[in-house]
N, C-alpha and C positions, 0 to 999 in steps of 0.2 A: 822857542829858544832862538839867539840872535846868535850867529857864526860868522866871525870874520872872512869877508869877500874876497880879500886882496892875497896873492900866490895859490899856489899848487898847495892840495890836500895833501899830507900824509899819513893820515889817521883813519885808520881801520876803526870798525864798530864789531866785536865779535859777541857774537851768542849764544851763550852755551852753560850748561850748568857748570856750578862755581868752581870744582875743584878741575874740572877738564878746559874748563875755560883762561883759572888761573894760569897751569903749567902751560896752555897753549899760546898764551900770549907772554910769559919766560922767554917762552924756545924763539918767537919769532920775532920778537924784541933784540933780542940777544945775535941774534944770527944776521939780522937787520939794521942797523942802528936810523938806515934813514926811511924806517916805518914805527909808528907809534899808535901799538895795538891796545883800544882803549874796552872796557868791559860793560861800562857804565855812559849809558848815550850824556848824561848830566856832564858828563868830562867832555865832552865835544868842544873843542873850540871854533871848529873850523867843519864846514860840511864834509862829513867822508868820505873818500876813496872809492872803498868798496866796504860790502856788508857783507860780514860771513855769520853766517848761520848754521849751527853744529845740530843734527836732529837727533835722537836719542833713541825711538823708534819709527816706525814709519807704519801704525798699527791704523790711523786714520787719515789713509792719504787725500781725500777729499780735503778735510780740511787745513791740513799742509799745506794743499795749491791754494785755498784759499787765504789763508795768513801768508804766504808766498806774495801773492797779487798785493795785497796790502803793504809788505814791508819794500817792493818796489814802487808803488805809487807814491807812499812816504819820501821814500829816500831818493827819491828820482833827483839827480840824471847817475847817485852811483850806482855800479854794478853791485848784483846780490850773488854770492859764492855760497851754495845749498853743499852740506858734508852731511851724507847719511852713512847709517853705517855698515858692515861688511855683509849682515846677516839680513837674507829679506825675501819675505814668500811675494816679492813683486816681480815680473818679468822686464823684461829690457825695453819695450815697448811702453810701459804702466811708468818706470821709471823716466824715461823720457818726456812725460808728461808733465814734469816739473819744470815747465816753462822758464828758464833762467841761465842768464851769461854763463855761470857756474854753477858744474854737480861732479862732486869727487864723491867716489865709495870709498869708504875706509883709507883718505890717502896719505900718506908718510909726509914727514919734513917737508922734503926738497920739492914731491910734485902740489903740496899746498902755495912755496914760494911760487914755481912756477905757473899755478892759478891766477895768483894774485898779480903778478908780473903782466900777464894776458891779457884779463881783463882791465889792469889800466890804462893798456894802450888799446880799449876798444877792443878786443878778440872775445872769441869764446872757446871755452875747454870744458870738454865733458871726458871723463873717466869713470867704468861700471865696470866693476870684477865679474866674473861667470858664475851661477849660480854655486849653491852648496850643491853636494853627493847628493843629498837627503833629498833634496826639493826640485832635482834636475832629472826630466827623464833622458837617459841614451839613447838619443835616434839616432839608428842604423842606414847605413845607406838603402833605398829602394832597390828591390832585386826584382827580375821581371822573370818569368813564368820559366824561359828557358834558361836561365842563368840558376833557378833557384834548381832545378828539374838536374841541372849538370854539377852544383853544387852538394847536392843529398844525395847523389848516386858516387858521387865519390867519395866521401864520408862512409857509405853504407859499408863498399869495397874497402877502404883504408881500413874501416871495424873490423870485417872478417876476417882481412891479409892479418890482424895481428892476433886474432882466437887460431890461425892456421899453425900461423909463425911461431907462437907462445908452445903448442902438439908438438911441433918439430924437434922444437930446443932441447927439450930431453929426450935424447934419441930412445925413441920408445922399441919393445922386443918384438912388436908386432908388427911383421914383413907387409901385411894385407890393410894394418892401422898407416904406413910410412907411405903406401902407393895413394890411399884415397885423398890423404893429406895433400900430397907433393900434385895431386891432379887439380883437387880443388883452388890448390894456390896457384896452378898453370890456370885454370876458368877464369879465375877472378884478376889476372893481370890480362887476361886477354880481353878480359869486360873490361877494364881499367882505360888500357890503350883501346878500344873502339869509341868509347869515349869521346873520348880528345880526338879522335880523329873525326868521328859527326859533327861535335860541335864547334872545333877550328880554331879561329881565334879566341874564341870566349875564354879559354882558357889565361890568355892573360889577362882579362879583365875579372875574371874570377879572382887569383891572384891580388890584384889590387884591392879588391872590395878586401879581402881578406886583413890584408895589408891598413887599410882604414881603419876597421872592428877593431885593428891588435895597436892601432895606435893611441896614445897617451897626449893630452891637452898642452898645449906650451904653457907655460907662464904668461906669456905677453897674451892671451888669448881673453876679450872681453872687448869691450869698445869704448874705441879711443879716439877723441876728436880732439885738432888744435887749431884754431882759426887765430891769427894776427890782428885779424879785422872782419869786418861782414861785407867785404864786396865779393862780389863773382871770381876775382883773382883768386882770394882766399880760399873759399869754397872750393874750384877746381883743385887748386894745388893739393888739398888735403885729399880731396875723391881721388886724383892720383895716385897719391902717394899709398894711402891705403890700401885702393888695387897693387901697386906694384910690391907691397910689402907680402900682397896674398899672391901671386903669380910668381916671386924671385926663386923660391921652392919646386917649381912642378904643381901643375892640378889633378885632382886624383876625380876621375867622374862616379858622382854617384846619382845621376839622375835615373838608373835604372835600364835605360838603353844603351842603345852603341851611338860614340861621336867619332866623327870623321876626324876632328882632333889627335884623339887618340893613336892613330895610325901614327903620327910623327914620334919619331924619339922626342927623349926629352929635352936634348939645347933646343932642337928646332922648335922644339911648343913655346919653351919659353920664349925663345928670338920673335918668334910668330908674332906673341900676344906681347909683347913690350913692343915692336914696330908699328902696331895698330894702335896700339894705346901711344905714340908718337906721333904717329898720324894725324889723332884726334883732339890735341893737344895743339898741332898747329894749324890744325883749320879752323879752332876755336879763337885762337890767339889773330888768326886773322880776319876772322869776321868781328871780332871785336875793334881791330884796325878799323874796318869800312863804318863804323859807326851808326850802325842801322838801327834804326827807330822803328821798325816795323817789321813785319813778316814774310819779306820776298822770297826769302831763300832758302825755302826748304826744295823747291823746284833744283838748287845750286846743289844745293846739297844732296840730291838723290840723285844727280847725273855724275858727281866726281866721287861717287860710288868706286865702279870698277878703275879709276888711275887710283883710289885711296886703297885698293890692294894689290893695286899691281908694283907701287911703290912700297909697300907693308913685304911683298916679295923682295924686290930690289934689297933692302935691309936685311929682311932675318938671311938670305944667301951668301949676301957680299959680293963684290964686283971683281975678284979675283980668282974665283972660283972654278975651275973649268974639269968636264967629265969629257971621255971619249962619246962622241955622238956621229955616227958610219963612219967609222974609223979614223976619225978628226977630233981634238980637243977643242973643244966650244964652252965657250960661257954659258954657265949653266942658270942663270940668272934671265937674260934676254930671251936663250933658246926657250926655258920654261914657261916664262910670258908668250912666245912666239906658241906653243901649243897647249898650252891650257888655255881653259874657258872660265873666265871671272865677271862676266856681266851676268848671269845671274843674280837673280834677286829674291829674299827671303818676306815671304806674305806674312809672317806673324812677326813681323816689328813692325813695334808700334810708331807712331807718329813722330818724328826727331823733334815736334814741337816739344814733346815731355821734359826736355832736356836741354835743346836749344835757347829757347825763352828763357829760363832760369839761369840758366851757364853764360850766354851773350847777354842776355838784353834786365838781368835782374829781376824778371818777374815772380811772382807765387807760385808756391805748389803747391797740386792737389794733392792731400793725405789723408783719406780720411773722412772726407766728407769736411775737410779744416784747407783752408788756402795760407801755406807759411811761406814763410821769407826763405831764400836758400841756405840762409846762416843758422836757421833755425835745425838742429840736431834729427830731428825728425825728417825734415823735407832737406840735406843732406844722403841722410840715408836713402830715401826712395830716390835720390839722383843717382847715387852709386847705383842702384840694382837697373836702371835704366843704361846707365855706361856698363858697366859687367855684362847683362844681357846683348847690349849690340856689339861690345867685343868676341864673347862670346859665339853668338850666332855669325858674325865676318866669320871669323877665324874659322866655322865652319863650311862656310864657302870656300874661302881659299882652299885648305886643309881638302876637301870635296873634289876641287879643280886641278891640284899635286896628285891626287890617288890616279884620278884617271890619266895623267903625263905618265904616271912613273906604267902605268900598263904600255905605252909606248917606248919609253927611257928606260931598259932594266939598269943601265952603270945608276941609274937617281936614286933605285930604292935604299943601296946601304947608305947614302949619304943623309937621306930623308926621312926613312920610315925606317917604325922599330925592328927590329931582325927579325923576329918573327915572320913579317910581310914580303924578305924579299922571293922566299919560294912564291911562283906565278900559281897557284894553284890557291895559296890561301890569299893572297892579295885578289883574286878575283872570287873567292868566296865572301870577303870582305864587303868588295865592291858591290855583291850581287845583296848580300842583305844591307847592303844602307841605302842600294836604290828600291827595295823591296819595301822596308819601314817609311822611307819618304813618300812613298806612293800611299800608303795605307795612312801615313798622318795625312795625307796633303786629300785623302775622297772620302774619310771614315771621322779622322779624329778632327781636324779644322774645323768640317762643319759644326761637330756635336759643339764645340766650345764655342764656336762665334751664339748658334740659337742660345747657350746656357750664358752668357758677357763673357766667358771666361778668355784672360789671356794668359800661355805662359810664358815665367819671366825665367832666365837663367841666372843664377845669382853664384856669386863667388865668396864663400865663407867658411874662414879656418883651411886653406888651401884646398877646396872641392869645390865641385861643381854640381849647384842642387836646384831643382826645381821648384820654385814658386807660383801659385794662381792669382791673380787678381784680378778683379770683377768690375766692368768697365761695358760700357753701354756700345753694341758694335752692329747697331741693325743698319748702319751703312753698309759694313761690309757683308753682311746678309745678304742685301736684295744683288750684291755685286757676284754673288758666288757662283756657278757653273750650274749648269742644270740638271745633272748627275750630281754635283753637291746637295744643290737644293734640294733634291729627293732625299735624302739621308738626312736633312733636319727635317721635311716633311714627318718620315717615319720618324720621330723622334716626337713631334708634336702629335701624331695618330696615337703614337704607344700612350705618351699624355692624357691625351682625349677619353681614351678606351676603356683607360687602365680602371677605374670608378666606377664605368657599366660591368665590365669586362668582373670585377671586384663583386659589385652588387648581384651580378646571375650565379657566378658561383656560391653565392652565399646564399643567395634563393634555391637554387639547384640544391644545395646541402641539406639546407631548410626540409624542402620535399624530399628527400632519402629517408634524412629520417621521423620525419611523420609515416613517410611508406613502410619502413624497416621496421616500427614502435607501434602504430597504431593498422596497419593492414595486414602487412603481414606476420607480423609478431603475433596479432588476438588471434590468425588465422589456425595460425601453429598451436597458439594454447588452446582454441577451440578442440582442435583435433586432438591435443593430447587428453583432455577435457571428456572426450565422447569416448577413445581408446580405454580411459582408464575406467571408467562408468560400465563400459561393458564388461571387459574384464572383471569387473566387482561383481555382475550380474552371474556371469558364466562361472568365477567361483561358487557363490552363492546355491546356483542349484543343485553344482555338485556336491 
């Protein structure tokens, strides 16, 4: 078929069966006038715009991406708009797999115009609802051993105080039933309060996990991409915005451990991590200034480390700020840089090439075992979970380097940390298990992950903070590790080793029990029973 060459397309090609297809090209005719949405590709006069494609099921997604592939090689250079629809046993990842400028789930009017809109100035828009009830499991936040241990003991106590309370309420006649009651409910608030007094803060982190479980999904909640275009500007600005849409809220941790985060109330977390994420944004915006072609500057990059949080301070404070410090008002801003410590540096982030390279210099990402463009929905995402993560872990530093100030600054802790923290007693029980847990990742758990690739990612999704693994080849950092490490991936690879021999004797060992248990000493036994009852029969006999 031969189409006119000469002006701008405005002619849509839609797909879709006949009656959904009619009314769909009514509504956007009608709402439109300078788009002319045609049904039948024989109407073409002019190469299309874009191609939308309405899918009906998604029961053969194999071959979807493959007639997908083909109706872009066809219609090349227009964009293809894939609409599946609301209902689908595929996960967000399987979905993404539809390689294509546009994928809207089930989507109304206005966000189909604004598809359309997107893609023909070159962007891409991707829109996927969250799963159904039916087909989605509820992961609960990870709870760790003491948290769950402080959790069921007060639950057990809550259960009892109300079988006590429930005897009470009708004041019963019996003098000696009212005393054992009213004692038992003194035991169980005095177990209650010991408690919380062991286990310290945990208490409000319990609280929150609670507070997660008893929360309800937003609406906006599924994933949303809108690109202008497919350069790097595009890309960041959406990975932004996306974090800052999930940080405007408050992060609720459910990694399962304790984050030094946490320590701050809530303007300051968020101040925190919008500064850093400002940070990062204009170190990127200026290294895209110097116009590098190449790879020097990750060296740059990991020395303007501690000024990129000491300035990520300067921000979340403010320069007007000032606390009594030996009975002077001081800026609380410089004093706090003047005594904390932020040149620390965090061993489990990964390389800034993962992110650098694609965010400056345009390159591919690994996904997968698949190398994508940054525009591509897929290798987006795993950029986000690389920014999330090193905001993430900063912010843990910082957040790290404030705990230990405000042990010297008491006027810093109501202005910084949650109330809970300002008694000197639990702020230094705090202190004491987060340098306790750092130790045990930093000589137990490190190792085990570098010998297994594993690395973990912090990821920021649905306003929390969740733990990801991924599995990435790290025997440089292996043979780099301490020598006391090293011994604890040794025993890791001995337990390895062992574990087959160690398997196969026991299972020989078994073997010979009971051949011993069945055949030696068992005939042994029946022998004897054997000869016992034979005489017996004799000694009846002659009596």
């Amino acid at each position: 078929m031969t189409y006119l060459a000469e002006g701008a397309s405005n002619q849509i090609l839609l797909i879709a069966n006949d009656l959904l297809g009619q009314s769909l090209a009514i509504q956007l005719n009608s709402t439109d006038r300078s788009l002319e949405v045609l049904l039948n590709e024989e109407k073409l006069t002019r190469h299309p715009c874009t191609v939308i494609w309405n899918v009906d099921a998604l029961e053969a997604p194999d071959a979807i991406r493959l007639e997908l592939r083909k109706l872009q090689q066809f219609w090349y250079p227009a964009p293809v708009l894939l609409v599946i629809p609301a209902s689908s046993r595929l996960n967000e990842s399987e979905l993404l797999q539809f390689d294509c400028p546009g994928l809207l789930q089930d989507p109304d009017l206005n966000t189909l115009k604004k598809a359309i809109t997107t893609l023909r100035g070159g962007g891409r828009m991707v829109r996927l609802k969250c799963s159904s009830p039916k087909s989605e499991m509820v992961v609960q936040p990870t709870m760790g051993l003491a948290d769950w241990l402080l959790l069921s003991g007060l639950q057990q106590i809550n259960n009892d105080l109300q079988c006590v309370e429930s005897q009470l309420s009708p004041a019963s006649k019996s003098t000696l039933l009212i005393m054992l009651n009213k004692g038992r409910r003194r035991e169980l608030k005095t177990a209650k309060y010991f408690l919380l007094w062991l286990w310290g803060p945990r208490q409000v982190l319990i609280k929150q996990n609670l507070q997660t479980n008893n929360s309800s999904p937003t609406e906006d909640s599924g994933t949303s991409i809108t690109l202008l275009d497919k350069s790097p500007v595009s890309v960041w600005s959406a990975i932004k915005n996306r974090i800052n849409a999930e940080i405007k809220h408050g992060l609720v941790n459910s990694t399962g451990g304790i984050l030094a985060l946490e320590s701050l109330n809530n303007p300051r977390q968020k101040e925190l991590l919008n500064s850093l994420l400002l940070q990062l944004d204009q170190i990127i915006q200026k290294l895209r200034e110097q116009e590098i072609t190449e790879v020097p500057y990750f060296e740059t990059w990991l020395a303007i480390q501690p000024e990129l949080r000491k300035q990520a301070v300067r921000e979340m404070i403010g320069s007007y700020v000032r606390l009594p410090w030996e009975g002077a008002l001081t800026p609380v801003a410089e004093k706090l840089l003047e005594i904390s410590s932020l040149e620390d540096s965090d061993e489990d982030l990964p390389s800034p090439e993962f992110m650098l390279n694609s965010l400056v210099l345009n390159k591919t990402i690994e996904v997968n075992g698949q190398f994508l463009s940054p525009d591509d929905p897929r290798g987006l995402i795993q950029l986000e979970r690389f920014v999330s993560n090193w905001l993430i872990r900063t912010s843990e530093l910082v957040s790290a380097g404030i705990l230990g100030s405000c042990g010297e600054w008491p006027e810093l802790r109501r202005y910084l940390l949650n109330p809970n923290l300002i008694s000197t007693r639990e702020l230094e029980r705090l202190r004491n298990q987060l340098n306790s847990l750092n130790r045990w990742k930093s000589f137990i758990q490190r190792p085990i992950q570098i010998y297994e690739s594993k690395r973990l990612l912090y990821t920021i999704k649905e306003g929390a903070i969740s733990p990801i693994y991924v599995t990435e080849p790290r025997d440089e950092e292996l043979r780099k590790l301490d020598w006391l490490q090293q011994q604890v991936a040794l025993l890791v690879e001995a337990r390895d080793a062992l574990a087959p021999q160690l398997q196969a004797l026991v299972k020989k060992v078994g073997d010979l029990m009971v051949v011993i248990l069945t055949q030696v000493i068992g005939r042994a036994i029946g022998l004897i029973g054997k000869g016992i009852a034979q005489g017996m029969g004799r000694s009846l006999g002659r009596s």
